[in-house]
N, CA, C and O atoms as CSV, one atom per row, in Angstrom:
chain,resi,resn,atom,element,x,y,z
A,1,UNK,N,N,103.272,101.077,118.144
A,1,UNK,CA,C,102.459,102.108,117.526
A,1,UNK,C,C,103.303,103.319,117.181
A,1,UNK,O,O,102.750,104.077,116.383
A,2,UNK,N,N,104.693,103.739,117.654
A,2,UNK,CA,C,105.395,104.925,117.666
A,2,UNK,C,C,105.941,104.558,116.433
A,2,UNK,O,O,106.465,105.388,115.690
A,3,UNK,N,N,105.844,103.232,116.137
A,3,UNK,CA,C,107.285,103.036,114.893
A,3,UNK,C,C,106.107,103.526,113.202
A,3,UNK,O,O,106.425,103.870,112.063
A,4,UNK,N,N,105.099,103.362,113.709
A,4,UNK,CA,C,104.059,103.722,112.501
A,4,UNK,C,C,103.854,105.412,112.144
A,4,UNK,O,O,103.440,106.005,111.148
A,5,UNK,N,N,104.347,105.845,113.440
A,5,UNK,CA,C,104.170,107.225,113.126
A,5,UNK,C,C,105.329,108.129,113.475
A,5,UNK,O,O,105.159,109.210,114.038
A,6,UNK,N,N,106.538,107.649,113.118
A,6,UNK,CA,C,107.971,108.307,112.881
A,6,UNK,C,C,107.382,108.589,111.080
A,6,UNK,O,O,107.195,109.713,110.615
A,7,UNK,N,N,107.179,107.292,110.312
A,7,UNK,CA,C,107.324,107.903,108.786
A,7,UNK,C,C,106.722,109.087,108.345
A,7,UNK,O,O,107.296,109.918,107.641
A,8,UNK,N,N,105.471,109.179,108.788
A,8,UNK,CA,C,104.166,110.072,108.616
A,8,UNK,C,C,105.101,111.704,109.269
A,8,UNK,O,O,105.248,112.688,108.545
A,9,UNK,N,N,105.581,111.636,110.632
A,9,UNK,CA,C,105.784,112.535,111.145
A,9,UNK,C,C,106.905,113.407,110.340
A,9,UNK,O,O,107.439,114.431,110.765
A,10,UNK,N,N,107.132,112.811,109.152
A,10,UNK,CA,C,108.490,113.631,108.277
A,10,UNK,C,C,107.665,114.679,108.035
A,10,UNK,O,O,108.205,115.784,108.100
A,11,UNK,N,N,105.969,114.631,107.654
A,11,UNK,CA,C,105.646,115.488,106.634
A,11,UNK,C,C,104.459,116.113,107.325
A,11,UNK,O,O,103.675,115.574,108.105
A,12,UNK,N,N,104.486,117.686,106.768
A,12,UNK,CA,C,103.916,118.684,106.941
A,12,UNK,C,C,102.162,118.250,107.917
A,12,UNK,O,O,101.815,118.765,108.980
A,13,UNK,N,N,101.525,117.400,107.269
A,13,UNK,CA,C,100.070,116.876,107.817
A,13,UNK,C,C,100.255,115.374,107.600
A,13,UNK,O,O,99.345,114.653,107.191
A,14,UNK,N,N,101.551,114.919,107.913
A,14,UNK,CA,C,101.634,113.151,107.596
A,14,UNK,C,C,100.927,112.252,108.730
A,14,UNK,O,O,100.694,111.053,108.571
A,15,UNK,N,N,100.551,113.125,110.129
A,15,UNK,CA,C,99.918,112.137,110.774
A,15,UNK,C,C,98.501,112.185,110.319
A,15,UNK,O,O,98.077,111.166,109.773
A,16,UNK,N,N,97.632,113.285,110.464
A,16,UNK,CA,C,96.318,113.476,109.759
A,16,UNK,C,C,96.200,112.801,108.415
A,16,UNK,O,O,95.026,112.446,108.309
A,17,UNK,N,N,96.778,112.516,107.510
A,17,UNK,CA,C,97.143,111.924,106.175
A,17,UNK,C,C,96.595,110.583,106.272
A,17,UNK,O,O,95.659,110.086,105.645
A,18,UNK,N,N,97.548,109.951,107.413
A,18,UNK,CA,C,97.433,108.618,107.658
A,18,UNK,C,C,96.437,108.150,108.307
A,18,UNK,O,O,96.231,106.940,108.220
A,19,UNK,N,N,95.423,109.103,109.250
A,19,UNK,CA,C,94.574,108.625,109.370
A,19,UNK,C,C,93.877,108.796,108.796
A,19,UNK,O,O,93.004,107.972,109.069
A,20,UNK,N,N,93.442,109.646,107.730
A,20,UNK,CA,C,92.750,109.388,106.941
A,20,UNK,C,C,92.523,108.233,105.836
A,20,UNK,O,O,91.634,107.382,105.799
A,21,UNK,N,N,93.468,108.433,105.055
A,21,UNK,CA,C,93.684,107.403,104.039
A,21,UNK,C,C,93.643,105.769,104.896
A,21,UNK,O,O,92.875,104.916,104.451
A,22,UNK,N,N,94.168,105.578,105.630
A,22,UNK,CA,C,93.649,104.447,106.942
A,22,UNK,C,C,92.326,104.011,107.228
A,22,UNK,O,O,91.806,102.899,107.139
A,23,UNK,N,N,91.844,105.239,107.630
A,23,UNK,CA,C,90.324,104.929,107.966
A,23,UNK,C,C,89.532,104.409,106.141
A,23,UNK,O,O,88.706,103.513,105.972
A,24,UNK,N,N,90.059,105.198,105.188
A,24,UNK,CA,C,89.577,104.833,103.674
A,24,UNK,C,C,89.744,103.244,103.999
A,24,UNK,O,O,88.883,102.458,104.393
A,25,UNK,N,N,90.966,103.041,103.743
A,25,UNK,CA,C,91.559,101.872,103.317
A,25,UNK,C,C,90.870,100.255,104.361
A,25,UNK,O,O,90.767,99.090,103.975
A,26,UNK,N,N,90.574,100.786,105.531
A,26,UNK,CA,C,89.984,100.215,106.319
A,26,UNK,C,C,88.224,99.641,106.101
A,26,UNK,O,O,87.638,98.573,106.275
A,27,UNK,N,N,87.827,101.075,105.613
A,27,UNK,CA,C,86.924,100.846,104.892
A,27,UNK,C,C,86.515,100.007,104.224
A,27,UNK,O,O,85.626,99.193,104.472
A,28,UNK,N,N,87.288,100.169,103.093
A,28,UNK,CA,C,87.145,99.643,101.610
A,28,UNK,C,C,87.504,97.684,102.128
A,28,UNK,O,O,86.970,96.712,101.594
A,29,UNK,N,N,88.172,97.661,102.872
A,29,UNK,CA,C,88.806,96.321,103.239
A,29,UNK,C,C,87.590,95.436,104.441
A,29,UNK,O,O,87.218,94.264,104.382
A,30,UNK,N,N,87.224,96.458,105.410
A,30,UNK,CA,C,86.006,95.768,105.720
A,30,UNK,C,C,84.367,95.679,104.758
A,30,UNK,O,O,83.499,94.845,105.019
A,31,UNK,N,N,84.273,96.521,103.873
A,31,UNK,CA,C,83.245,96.371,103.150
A,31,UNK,C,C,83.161,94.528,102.128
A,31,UNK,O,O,82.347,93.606,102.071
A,32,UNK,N,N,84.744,94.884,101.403
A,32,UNK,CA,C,85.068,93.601,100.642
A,32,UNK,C,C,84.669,92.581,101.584
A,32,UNK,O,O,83.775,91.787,101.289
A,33,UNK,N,N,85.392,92.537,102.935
A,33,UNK,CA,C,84.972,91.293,103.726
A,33,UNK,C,C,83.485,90.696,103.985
A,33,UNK,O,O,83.105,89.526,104.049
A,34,UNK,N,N,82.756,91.965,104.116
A,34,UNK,CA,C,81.379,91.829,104.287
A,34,UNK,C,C,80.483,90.921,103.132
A,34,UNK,O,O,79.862,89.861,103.207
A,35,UNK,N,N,80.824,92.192,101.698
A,35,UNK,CA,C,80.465,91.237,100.705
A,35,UNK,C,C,81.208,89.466,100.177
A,35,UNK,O,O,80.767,88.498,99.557
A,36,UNK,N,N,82.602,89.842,100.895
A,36,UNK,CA,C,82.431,88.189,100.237
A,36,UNK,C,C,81.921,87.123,101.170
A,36,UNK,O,O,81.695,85.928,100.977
A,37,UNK,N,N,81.759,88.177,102.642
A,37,UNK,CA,C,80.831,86.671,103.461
A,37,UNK,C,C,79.384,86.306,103.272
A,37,UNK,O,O,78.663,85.366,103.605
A,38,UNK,N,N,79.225,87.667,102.463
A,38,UNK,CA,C,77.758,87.702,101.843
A,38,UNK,C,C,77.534,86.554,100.860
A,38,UNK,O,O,76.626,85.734,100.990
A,39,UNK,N,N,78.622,86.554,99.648
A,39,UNK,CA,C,78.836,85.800,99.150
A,39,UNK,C,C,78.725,84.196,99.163
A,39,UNK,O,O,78.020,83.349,98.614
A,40,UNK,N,N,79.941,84.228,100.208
A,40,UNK,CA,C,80.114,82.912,100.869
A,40,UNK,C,C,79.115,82.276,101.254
A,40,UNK,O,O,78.859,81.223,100.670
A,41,UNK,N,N,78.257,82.729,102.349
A,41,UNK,CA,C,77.730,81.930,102.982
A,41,UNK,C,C,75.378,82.567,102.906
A,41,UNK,O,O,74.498,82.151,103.659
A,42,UNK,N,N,75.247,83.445,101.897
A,42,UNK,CA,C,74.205,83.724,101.741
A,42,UNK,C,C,74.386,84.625,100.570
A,42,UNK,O,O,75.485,84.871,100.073
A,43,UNK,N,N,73.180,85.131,100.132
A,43,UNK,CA,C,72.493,86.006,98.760
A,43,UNK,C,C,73.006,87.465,99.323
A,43,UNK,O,O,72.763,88.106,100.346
A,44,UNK,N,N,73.844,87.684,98.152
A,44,UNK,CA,C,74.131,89.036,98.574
A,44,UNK,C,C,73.460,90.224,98.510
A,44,UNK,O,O,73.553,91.263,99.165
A,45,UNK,N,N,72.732,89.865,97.554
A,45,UNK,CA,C,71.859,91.151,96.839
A,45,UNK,C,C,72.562,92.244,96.170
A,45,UNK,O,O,73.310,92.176,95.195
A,46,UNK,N,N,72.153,93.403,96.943
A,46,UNK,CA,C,72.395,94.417,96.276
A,46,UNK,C,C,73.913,95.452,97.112
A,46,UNK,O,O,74.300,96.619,97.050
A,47,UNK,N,N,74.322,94.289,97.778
A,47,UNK,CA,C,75.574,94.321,99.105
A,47,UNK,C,C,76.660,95.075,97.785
A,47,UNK,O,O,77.193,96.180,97.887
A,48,UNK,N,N,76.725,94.572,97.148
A,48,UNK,CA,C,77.512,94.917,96.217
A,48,UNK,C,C,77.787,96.598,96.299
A,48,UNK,O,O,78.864,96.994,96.745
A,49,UNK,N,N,77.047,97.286,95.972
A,49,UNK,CA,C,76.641,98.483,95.796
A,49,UNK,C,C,76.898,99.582,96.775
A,49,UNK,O,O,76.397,100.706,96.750
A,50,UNK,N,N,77.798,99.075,97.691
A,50,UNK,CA,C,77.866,99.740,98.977
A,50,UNK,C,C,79.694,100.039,98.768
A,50,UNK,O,O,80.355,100.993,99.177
A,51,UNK,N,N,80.156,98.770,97.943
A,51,UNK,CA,C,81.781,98.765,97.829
A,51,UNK,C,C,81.593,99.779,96.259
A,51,UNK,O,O,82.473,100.639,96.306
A,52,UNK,N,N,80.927,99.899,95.220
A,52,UNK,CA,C,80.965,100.741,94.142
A,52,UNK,C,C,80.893,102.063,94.620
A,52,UNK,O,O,81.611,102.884,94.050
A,53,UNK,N,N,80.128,102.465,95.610
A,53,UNK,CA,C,79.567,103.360,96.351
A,53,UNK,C,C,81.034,104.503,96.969
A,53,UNK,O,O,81.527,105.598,96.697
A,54,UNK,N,N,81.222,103.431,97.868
A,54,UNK,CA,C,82.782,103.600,98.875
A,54,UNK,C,C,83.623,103.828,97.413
A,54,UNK,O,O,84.079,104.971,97.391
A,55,UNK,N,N,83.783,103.452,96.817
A,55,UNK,CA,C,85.199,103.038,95.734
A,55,UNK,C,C,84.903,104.224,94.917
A,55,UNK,O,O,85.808,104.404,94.102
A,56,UNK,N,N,83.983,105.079,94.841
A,56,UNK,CA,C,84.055,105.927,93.647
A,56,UNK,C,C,85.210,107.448,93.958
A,56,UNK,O,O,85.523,107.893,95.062
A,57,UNK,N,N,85.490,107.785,93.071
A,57,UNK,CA,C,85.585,107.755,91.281
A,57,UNK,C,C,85.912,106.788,90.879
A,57,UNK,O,O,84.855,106.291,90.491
A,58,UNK,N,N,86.973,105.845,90.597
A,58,UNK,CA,C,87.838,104.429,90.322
A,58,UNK,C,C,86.667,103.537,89.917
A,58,UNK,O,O,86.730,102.893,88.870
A,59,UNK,N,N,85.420,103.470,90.852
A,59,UNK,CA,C,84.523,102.247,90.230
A,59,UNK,C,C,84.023,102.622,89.036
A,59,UNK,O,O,83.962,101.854,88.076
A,60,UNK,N,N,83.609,103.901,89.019
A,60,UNK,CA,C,83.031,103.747,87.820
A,60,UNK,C,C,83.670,103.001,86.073
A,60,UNK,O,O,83.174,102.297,85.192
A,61,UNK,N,N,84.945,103.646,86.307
A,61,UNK,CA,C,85.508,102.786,85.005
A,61,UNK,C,C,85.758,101.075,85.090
A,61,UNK,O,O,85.660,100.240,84.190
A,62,UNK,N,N,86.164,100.884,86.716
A,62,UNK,CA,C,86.235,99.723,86.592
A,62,UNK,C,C,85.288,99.072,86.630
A,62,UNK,O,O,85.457,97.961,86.127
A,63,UNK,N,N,83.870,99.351,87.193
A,63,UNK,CA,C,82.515,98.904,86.608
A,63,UNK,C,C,81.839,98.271,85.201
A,63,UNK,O,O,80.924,97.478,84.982
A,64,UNK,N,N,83.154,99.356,84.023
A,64,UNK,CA,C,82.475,98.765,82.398
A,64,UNK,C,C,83.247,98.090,82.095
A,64,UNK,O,O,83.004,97.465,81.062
A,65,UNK,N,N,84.624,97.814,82.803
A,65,UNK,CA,C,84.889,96.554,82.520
A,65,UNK,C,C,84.475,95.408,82.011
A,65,UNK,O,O,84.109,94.810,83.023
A,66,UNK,N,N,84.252,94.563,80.937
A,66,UNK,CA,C,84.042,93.182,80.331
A,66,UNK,C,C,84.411,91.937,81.098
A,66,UNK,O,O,84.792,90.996,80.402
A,67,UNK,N,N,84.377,91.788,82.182
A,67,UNK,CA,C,85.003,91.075,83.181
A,67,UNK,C,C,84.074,90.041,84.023
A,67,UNK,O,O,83.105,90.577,84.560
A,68,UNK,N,N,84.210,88.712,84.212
A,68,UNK,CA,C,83.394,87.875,84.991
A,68,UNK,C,C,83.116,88.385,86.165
A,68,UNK,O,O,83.855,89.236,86.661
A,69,UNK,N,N,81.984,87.929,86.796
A,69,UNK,CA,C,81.331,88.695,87.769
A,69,UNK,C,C,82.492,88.886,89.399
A,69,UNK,O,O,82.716,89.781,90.214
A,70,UNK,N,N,82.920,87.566,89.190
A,70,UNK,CA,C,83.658,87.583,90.706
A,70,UNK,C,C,85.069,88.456,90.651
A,70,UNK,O,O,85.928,88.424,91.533
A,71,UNK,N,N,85.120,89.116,89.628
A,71,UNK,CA,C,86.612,89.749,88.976
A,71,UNK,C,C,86.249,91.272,89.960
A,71,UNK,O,O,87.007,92.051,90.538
A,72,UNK,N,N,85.195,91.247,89.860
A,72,UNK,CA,C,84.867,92.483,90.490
A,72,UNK,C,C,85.152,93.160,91.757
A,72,UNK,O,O,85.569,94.304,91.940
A,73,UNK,N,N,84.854,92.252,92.591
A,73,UNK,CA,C,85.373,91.714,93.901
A,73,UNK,C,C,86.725,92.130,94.093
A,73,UNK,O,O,86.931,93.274,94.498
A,74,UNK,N,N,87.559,91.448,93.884
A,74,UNK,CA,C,89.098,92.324,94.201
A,74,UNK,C,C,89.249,93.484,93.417
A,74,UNK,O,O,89.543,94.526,94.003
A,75,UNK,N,N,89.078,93.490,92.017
A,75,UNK,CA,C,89.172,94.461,91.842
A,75,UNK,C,C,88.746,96.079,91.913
A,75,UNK,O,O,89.490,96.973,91.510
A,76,UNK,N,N,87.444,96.299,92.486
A,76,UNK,CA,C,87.087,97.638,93.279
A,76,UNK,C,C,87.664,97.779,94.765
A,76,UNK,O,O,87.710,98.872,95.328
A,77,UNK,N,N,88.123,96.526,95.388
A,77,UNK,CA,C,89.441,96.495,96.820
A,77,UNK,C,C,90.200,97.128,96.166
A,77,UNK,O,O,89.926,98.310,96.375
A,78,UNK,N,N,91.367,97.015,95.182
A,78,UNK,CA,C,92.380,97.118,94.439
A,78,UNK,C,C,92.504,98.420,94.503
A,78,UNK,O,O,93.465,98.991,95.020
A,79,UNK,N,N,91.290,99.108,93.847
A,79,UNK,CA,C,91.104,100.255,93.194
A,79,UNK,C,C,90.697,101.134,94.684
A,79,UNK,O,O,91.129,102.268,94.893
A,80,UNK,N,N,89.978,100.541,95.458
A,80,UNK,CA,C,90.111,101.458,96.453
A,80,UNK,C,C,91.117,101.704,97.820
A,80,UNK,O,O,91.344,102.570,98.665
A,81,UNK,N,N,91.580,100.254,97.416
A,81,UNK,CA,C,93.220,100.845,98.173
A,81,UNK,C,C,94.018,101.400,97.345
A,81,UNK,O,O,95.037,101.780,97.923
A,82,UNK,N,N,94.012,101.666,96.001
A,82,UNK,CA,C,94.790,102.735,95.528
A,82,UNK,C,C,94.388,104.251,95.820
A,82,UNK,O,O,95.173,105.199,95.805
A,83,UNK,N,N,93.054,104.302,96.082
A,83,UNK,CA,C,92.452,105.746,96.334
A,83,UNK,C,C,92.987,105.877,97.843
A,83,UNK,O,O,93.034,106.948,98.447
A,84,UNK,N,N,93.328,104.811,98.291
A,84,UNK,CA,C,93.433,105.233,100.042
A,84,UNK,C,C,94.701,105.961,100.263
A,84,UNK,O,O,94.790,106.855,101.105
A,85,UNK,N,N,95.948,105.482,99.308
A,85,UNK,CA,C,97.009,105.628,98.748
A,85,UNK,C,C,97.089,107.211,98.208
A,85,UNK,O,O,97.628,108.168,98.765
A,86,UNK,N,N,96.469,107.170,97.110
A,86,UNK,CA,C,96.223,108.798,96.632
A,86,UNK,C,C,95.771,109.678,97.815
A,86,UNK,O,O,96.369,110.678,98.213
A,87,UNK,N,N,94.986,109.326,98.162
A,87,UNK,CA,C,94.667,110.171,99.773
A,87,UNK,C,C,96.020,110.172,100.459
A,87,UNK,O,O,96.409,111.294,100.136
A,88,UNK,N,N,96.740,109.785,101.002
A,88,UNK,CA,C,97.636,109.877,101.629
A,88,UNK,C,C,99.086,110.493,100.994
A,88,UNK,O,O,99.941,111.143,101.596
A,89,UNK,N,N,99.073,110.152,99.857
A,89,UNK,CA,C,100.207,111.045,99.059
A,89,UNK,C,C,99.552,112.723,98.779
A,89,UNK,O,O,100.326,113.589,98.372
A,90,UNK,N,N,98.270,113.008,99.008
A,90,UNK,CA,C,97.915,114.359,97.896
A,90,UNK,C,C,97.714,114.732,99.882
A,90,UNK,O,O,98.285,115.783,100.174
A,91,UNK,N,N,97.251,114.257,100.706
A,91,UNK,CA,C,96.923,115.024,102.111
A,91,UNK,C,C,98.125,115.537,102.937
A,91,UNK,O,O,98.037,116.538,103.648
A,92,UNK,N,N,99.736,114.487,102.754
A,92,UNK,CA,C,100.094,114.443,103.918
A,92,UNK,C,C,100.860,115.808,103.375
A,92,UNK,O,O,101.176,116.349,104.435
A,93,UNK,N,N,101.245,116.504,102.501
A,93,UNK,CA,C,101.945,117.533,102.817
A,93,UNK,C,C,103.580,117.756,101.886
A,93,UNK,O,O,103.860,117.186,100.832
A,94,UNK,N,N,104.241,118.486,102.451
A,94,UNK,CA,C,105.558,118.583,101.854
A,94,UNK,C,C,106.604,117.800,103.265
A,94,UNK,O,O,106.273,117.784,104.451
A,95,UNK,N,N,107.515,117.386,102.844
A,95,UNK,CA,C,108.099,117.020,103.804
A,95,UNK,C,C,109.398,117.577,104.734
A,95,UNK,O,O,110.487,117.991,104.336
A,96,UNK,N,N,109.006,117.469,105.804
A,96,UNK,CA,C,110.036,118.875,106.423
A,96,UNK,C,C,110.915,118.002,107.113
A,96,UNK,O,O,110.829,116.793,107.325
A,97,UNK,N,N,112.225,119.270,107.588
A,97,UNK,CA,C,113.522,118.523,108.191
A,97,UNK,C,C,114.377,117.947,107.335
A,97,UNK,O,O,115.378,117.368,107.758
C-alpha cells in the first residue's frame, strides 16, 4: 500500500487527489459491473441510467452517439474513467521537491 502512495505524495494534494478520483473510478467500474450482470443474467430496465447519471458531463455527448446499444456499455466506463483521470490531474496540485 506505501508503494501506491510515494507517486501521489510528490504533489501538493496528491494523496487527497487519489482518493478521490479512486473512489470516482471505483464507482463508475462497480456500476458497469452491476449493469452488465443486469444484463447478463436478468432485465435491466432502467439500471442503465444510474452509469449516465455517475458519468456526466462525458455522457451526455456520448449518449447521441449513433452507436448499437451494447456500444454503450464500455463506452460511458471509458468516459468515466477518463473523468476519474481528469479528477486526479486538475485535484492533486503542483508538484513539490
Amino acid at each position: 500500500m506505501t508503494m501506491a502512495f510515494q507517486g501521489p505524495a510528490h504533489y501538493e494534494r496528491g494523496r487527497v487527489a487519489l482518493w478521490i478520483g479512486g473512489a470516482y473510478a471505483a464507482l463508475v467500474v462497480g456500476l458497469a459491473l452491476w449493469i452488465g450482470a443486469l444484463i447478463l443474467f436478468d432485465d435491466p430496465g432502467f439500471a442503465g441510467v444510474w452509469l449516465i447519471g455517475a458519468t456526466l458531463p462525458i455522457s451526455v455527448p456520448l449518449t447521441v452517439l449513433p452507436l448499437p446499444d451494447v456500444a454503450y456499455l464500455p463506452l460511458l466506463t471509458v468516459g468515466g474513467l477518463a473523468q476519474a483521470w481528469v479528477l486526479w490531474r486538475v485535484l492533486r496540485g503542483r508538484r513539490v521537491g
